[in-house]
C-alpha positions in Angstrom: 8.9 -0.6 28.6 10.2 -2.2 25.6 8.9 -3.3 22.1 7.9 -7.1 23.4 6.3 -5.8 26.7 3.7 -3.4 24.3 3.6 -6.3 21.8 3.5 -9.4 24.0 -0.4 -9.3 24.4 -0.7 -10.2 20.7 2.1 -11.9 20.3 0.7 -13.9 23.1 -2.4 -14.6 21.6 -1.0 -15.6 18.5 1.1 -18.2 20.1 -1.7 -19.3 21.9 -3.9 -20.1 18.4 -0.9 -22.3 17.1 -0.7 -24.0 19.5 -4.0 -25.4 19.1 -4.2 -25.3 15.2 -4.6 -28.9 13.6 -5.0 -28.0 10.1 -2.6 -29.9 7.8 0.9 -28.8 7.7 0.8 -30.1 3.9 -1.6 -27.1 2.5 0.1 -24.7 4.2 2.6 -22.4 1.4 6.4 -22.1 2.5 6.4 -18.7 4.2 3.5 -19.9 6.2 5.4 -23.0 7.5 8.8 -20.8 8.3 6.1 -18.1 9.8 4.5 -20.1 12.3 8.2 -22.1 13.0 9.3 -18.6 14.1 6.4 -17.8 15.9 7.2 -20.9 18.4 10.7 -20.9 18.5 10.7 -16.9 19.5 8.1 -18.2 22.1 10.4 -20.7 23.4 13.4 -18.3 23.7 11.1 -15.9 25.5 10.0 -18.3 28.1 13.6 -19.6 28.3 15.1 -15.3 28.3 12.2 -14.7 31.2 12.0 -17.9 33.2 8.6 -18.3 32.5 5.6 -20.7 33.8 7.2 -24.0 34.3 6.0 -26.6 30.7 8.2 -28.8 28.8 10.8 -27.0 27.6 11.1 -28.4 24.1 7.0 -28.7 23.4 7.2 -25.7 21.2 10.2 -26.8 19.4 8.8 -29.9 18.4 6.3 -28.5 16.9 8.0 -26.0 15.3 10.5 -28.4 14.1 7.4 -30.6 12.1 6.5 -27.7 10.2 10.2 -27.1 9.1 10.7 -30.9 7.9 7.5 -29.8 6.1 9.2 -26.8 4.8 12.1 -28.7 3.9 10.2 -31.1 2.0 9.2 -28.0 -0.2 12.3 -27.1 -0.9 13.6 -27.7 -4.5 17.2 -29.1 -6.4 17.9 -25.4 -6.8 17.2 -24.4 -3.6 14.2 -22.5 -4.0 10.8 -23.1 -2.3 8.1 -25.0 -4.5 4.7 -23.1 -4.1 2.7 -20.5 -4.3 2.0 -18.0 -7.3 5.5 -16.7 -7.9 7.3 -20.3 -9.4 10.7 -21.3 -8.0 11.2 -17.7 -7.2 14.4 -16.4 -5.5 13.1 -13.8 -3.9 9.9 -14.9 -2.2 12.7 -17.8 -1.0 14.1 -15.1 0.8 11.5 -14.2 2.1 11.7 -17.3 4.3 15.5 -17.4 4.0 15.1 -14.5 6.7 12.5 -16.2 9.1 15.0 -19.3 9.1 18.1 -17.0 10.0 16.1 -15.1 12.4 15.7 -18.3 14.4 18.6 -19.4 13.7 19.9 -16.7 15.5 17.4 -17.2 18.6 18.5 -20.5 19.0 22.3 -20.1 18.8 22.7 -19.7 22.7 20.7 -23.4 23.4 22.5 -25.3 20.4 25.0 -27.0 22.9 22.7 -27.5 25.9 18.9 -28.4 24.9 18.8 -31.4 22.2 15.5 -30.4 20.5 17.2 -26.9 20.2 20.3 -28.5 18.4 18.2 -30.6 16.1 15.8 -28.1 14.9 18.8 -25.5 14.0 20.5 -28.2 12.6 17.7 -28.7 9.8 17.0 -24.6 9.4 21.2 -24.7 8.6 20.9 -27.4 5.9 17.9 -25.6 4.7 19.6 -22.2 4.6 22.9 -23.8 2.7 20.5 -24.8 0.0 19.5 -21.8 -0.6 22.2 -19.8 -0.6 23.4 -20.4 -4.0 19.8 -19.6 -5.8 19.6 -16.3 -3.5 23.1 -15.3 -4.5 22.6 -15.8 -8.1 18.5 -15.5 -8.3 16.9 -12.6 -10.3 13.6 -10.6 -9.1 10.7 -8.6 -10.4 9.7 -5.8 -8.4 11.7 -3.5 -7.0 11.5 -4.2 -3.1 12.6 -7.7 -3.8 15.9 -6.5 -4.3 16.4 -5.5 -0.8 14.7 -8.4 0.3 17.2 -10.6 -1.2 19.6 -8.1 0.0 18.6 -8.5 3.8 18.6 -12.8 3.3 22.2 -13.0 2.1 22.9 -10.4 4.8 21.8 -12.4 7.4 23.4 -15.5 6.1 26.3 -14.0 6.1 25.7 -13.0 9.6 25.4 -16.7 10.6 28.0 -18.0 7.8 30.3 -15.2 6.7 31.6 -15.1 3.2 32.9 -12.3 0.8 30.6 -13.9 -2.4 27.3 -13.2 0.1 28.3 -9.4 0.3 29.7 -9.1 -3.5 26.2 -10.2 -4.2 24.3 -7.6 -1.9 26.9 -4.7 -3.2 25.6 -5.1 -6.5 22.0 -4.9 -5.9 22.9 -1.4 -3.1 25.0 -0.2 -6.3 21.5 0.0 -8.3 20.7 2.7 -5.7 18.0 3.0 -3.1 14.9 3.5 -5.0 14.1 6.4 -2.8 12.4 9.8 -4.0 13.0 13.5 -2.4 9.9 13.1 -0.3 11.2 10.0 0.9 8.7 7.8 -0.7 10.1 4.1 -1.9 9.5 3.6 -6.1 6.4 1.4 -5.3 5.1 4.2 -3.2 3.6 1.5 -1.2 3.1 1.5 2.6 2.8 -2.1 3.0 5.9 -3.1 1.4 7.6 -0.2 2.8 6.7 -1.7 6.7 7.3 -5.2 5.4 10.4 -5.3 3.0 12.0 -2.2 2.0 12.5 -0.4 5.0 13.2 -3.1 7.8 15.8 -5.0 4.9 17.7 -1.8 5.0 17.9 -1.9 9.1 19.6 -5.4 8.7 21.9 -4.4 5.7 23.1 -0.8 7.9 24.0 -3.5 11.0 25.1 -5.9 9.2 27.6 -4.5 6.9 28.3 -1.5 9.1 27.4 1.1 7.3 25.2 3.3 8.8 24.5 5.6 5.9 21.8 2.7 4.9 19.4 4.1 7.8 19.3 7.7 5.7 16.6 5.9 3.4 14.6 4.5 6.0 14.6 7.8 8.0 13.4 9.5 5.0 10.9 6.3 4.3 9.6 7.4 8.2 9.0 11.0 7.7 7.0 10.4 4.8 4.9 7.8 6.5 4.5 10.3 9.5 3.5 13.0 6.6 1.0 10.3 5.2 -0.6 9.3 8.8 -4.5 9.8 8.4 -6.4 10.5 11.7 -7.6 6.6 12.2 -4.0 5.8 12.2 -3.8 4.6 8.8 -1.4 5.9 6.3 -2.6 7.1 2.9 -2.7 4.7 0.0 -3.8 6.2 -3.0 -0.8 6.6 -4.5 0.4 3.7 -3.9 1.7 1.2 -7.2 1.1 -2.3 -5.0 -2.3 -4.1 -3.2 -2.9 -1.5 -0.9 -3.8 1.2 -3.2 -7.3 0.5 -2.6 -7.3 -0.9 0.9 -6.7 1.3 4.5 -3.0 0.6 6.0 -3.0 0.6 9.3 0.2 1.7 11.5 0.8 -0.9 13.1 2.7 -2.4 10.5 5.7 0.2 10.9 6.1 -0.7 14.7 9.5 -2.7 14.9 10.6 0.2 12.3 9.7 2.9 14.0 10.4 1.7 17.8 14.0 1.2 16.4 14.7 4.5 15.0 12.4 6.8 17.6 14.9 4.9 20.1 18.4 5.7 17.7 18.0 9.1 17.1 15.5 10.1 19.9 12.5 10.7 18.0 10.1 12.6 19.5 7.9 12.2 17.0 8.0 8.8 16.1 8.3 7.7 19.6 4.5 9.0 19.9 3.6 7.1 16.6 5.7 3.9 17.9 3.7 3.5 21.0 0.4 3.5 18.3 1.8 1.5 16.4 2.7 -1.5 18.6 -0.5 -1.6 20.5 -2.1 -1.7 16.8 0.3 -4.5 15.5 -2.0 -7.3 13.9 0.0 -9.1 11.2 1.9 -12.1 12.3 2.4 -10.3 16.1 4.3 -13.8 16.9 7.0 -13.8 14.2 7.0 -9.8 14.9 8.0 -10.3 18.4 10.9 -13.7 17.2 12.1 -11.2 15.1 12.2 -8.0 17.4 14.4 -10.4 19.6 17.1 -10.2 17.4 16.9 -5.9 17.6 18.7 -4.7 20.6 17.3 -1.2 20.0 13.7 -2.7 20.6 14.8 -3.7 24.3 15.0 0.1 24.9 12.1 2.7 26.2 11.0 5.1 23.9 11.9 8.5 24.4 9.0 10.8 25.5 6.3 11.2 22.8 5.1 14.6 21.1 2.6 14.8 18.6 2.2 15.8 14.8 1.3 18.6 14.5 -0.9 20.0 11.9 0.7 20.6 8.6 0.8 20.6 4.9 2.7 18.0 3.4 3.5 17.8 -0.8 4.8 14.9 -2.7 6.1 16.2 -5.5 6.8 13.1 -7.8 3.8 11.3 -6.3 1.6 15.0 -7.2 0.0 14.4 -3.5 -0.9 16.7 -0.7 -2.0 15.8 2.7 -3.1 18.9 4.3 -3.5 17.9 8.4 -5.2 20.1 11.0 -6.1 19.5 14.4 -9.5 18.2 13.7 -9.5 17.3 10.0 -7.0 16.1 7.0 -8.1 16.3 3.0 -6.0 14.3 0.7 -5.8 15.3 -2.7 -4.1 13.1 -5.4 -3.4 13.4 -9.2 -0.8 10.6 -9.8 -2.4 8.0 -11.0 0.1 6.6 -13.6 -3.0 5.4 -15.7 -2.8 8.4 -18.0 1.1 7.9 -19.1 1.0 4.6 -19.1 -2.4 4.1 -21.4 -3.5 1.3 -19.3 -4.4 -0.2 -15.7 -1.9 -2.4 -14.2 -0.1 -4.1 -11.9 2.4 -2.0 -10.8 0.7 1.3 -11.6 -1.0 3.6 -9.6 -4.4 3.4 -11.4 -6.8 4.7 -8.3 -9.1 7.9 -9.7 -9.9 9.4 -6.3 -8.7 12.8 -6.3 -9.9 13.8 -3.2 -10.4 12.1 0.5 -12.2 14.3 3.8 -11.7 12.9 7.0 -14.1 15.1 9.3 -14.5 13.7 12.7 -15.8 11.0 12.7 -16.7 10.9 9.1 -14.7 9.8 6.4 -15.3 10.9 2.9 -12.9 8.1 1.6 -13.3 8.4 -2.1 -14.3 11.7 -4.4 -14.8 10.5 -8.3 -15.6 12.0 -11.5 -17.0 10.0 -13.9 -17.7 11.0 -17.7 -19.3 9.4 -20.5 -16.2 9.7 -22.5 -15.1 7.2 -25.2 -14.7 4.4 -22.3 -11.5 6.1 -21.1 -12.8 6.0 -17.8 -12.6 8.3 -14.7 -11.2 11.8 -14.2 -7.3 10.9 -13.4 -5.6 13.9 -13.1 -2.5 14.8 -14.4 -1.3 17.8 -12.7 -1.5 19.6 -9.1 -0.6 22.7 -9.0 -1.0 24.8 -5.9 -2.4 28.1 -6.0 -1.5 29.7 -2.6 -4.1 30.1 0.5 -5.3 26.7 0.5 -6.3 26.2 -3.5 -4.8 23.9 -5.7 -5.9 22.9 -9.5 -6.1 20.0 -10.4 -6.2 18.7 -14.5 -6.4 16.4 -17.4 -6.9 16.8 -21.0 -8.4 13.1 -23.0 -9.2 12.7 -25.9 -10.3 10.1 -28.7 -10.2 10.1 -32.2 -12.1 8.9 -35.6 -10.3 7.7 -38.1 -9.8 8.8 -41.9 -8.8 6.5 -44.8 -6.1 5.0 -45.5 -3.2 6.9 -47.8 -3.6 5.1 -51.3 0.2 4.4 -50.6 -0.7 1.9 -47.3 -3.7 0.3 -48.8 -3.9 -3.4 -49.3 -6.2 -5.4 -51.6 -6.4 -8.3 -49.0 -7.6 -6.0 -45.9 -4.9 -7.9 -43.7 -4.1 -4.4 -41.7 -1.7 -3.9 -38.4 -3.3 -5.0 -35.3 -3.0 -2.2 -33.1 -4.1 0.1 -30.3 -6.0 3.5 -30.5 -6.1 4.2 -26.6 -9.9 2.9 -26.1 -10.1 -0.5 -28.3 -7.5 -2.3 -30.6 -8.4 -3.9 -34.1 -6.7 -4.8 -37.3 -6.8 -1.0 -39.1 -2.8 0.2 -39.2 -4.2 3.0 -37.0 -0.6 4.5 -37.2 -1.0 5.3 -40.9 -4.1 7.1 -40.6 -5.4 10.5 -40.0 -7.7 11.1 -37.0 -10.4 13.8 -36.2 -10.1 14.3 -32.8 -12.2 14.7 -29.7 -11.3 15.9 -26.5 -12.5 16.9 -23.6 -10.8 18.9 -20.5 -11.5 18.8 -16.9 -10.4 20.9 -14.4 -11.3 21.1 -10.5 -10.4 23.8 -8.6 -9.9 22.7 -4.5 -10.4 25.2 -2.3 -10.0 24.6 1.6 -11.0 27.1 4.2 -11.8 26.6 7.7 -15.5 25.6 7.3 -15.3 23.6 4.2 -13.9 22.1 1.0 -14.5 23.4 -2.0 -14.3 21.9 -5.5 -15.4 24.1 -8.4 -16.0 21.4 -11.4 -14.7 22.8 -15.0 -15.4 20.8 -18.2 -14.5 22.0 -21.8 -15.0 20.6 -24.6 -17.3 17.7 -25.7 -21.0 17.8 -24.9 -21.0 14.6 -22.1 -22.9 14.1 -19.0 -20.4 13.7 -15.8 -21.5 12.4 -12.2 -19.2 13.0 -9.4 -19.6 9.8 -6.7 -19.0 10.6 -3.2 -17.9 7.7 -1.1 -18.4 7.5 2.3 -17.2 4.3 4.6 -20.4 2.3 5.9 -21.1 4.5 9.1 -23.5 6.4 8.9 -26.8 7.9 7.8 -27.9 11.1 5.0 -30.6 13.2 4.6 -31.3 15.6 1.7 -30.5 12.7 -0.9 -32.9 10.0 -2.9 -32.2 7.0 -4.9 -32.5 7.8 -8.6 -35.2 5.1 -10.7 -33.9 4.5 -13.5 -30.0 3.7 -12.4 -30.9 2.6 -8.9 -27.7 5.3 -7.4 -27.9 7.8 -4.3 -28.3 11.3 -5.9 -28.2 14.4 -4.5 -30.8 16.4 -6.9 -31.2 19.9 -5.0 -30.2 21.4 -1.5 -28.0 19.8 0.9 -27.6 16.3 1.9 -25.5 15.5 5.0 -23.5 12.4 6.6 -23.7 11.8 10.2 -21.6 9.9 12.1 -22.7 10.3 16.1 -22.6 14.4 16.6 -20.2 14.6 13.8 -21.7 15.9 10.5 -20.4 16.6 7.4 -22.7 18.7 4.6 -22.2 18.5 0.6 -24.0 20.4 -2.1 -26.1 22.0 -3.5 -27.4 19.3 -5.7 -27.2 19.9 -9.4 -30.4 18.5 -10.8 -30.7 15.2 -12.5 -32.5 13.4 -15.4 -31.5 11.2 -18.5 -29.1 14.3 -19.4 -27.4 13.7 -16.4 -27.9 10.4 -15.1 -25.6 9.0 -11.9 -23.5 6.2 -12.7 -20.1 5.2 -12.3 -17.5 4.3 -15.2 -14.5 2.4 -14.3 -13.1 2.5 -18.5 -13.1 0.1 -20.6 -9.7 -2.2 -19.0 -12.5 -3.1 -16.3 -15.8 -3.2 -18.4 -15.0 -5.2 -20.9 -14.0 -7.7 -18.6 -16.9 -7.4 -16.5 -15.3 -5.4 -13.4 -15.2 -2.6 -11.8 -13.0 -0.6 -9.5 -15.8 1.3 -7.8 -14.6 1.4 -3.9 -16.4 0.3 -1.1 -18.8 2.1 0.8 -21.7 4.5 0.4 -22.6 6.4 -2.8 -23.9 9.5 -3.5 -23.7 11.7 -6.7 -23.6 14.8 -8.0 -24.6 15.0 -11.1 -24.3 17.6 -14.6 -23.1 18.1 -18.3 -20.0 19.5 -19.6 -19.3 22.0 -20.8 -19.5 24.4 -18.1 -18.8 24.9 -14.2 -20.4 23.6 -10.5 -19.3 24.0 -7.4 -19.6 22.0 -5.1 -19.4 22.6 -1.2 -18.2 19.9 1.4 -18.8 21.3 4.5 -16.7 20.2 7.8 -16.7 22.6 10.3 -20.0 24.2 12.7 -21.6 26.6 10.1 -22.1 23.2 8.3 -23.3 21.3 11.2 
């Protein structure tokens, strides 16, 4: 079986829906139009490749070819696509640029024998020779977008070969594959590993013959394999892009991984390929056009083995994903909040340190708030491992109150520097004065053992009330908890309170007490309440609750003494 037999259901049902859709072509963006165009003509080819069920051979083209006059329409002087949040942007053009080659490619056998074939490639050409120019000379802004534009000019040059497409392309490869050690990608992002970064560098190693480009997506694979969570998502939370707070599925890494299980006779990935495909949910359609243009996906898998349990460390990424046969904990501390002083786009700003999948439970979010000078979660800075399943993880904040001003930086009109002091800005010249300093340090202590997961809480310093939130996803029912009257939150006062998910059940306590010295709450820091926001996750709540300074432990039970 090949990658479009596992695929075709979906890719199947995907074609089916556009060929019913009747929403207006006009309020569609540009990579929606090319999408769907590519969707049809792959189905076309198919039917053509397979001699399948007798219909007029063209009725896909034609519509495929309405929504590239459409496309066309969108396209500007420069050759860029007009639309969408990114303005006139070269590489979200390419974007498309590689739909359009792709079924360019597909339809390169029928150009001289089926007219409505002809005419629609004819149109994606004069579309792709306006473009050309902006994606050779076009600047980006994140870092994938490099190898996006990369993989456009490669495939144009595929159809149209010229020496300026691939002087183009050598400069952006000469910057370096912004790959680390552990084989995760700069944005440490799973989604636009799948989507950009590792399939642009499958097209660039075939295209420009050098197969010492498939080095970063083998190493991009291993990591993903090191990240796969037992629902067959892969681990987000470190992630700088969208999906830091969302679940990634596998299925996204299908084409990639079918491709190189099949090269290098993967064992491993073969079992995760076959996943994978079956999982596939975005754009299946345009998946399958494009796997057509993939010899290696024509090819069985080799015979699958599974992962087997393991503990896997990112070191620049300060993340451990410890898998067993039952069970994986995640534990993160590199959020990029603390060096960078703010969240943003870009950063990895998530504050879970800690995720337990148990069974059929999911602890998906462990977070330790403090009432702290609005700074915001416990993001840790450091993960050091302390041998037989204990690791350490830290942070040290701190805030300040400010002295006067030296008589030499005074000003009779009070017009002072606007600036920064890490919580709040104002017009004080807070660079010229002295502080008094606050700070307070947090330490947990992870300890995993067969049974359970232990966190022993450590706070030092300032006299502050902390709450740790537990987040469970929606399944599910406690016991041993209550809902706390004055903040309306789940609290777990005394004892044990328990999750249960069918027979699987997973413990945590003892409860710590509560009270107005300790109430529950969650602070997301002041970038998110001053606007009004919050960065709580999704799911259900419970917390643990105390003071600092001191120590609690904590006990999240997982195996049969706890169930």
């Amino acid at each position: 079986m090949g990658f479009l037999d596992a695929i075709g259901p979906a890719a199947d049902a995907a074609v089916a829906g556009l060929r019913l859709a009747d929403d207006d072509p006009a309020a569609l963006q540009h990579r929606e139009l090319m999408a769907r165009a590519l969707t049809l003509v792959g189905a076309w080819v198919r039917n053509e490749r397979t001699g399948g069920p007798a219909r007029l051979p063209d009725d896909d083209l034609t519509t495929a070819h309405g929504w590239v006059r459409h496309l066309a329409a969108r396209q500007s002087p420069g050759g860029t696509f007009v639309g969408g949040d990114n303005v006139l942007s070269p590489p979200d053009s390419a974007f498309t640029v590689n739909d359009v080659c792709d079924a360019l490619e597909l339809l390169a056998p029928y150009r001289s024998s089926v007219s409505a074939a002809a005419a629609l490639a004819d149109d994606l050409d004069r579309i792709v020779h306006r473009a050309t120019p902006a994606l050779v000379t076009g600047g980006v802004h994140t870092p994938n977008h490099r190898w996006e534009i990369s993989a456009a000019l490669a495939r144009i040059h595929r159809l149209h070969p010229s020496p300026v497409l691939v002087d183009r392309i050598e400069e952006w490869l000469a910057e370096g594959a912004d790959i680390d050690a552990d084989g995760l990608w700069s944005e440490r992002s799973p989604n636009y590993a799948a989507a950009v970064s590792c399939p642009s560098f499958l097209v660039l190693a075939a295209v420009l013959d050098r197969p010492e480009l498939l080095d970063p997506v083998r190493r991009s694979l291993d990591a993903t394999l090191a990240l796969l969570l037992p629902d067959d998502t892969v681990e987000t939370v470190q992630s700088r892009r969208q999906d830091q707070s969302q679940a990634f599925g596998i299925g996204a890494f299908a084409p990639v991984l079918w491709h190189v299980a099949v090269l290098d006779d993967r064992a491993d990935l073969a079992a995760v390929a076959v996943r994978a495909a079956a999982t596939a949910s975005w754009r299946p359609g345009a998946v399958a056009a494009r796997a057509m243009t993939d010899p290696l996906l024509d090819r069985p898998l080799p015979v699958g083995a599974p992962l087997a349990p393991a503990v896997h460390a990112f070191t620049d990424a300060r993340l451990v994903h410890v898998r067993e046969a039952d069970r994986s904990v995640v534990l993160f501390a590199g959020s990029d909040v603390p060096s960078q002083g703010h969240v943003r786009s870009g950063l990895a700003n998530s504050p879970t340190f800690l995720r337990v999948f148990a069974g059929a439970v999911v602890l998906s979010d462990v977070r330790l708030s403090r009432e702290f000078f609005g700074l915001g979660p416990f993001r840790p800075t450091s993960l050091e491992s302390l041998g037989e399943g204990r690791y350490r993880l830290s942070e040290i904040v701190s805030a300040g109150y400010h002295q006067p001003l030296p008589a030499r930086t005074r000003r009779t009109d009070g017009a002072y520097t606007l600036g920064d002091a890490g919580r709040f800005s104002a017009s004080m010249s807070f660079g010229s004065r002295a502080a008094d300093t606050v700070s307070l340090t947090t330490t947990v202590d992870v300890t995993i053992t067969a049974e359970a997961v232990e966190l022993d809480v450590t706070t030092k310093g300032a006299d502050v009330p902390w709450s740790l939130q537990l987040t469970f996803r929606d399944e599910g029912t406690f016991t041993g908890v209550r809902t706390d009257a004055a903040t309306g939150e789940t609290v777990l006062a005394e004892g044990t309170g328990t999750r249960r998910v069918g027979d699987d059940v997973l413990s945590f306590g003892p409860g710590n007490g509560s009270g107005p010295d300790q109430p529950a709450f969650y602070a997301p820091g002041q970038d998110y309440a001053f606007l009004g926001g919050t960065d709580r996750p999704a799911g259900e709540h419970v917390h643990v609750t105390g003071r600092s300074p001191g120590t609690t432990r904590i006990v999240i039970g997982t195996g049969p003494l706890w169930s």
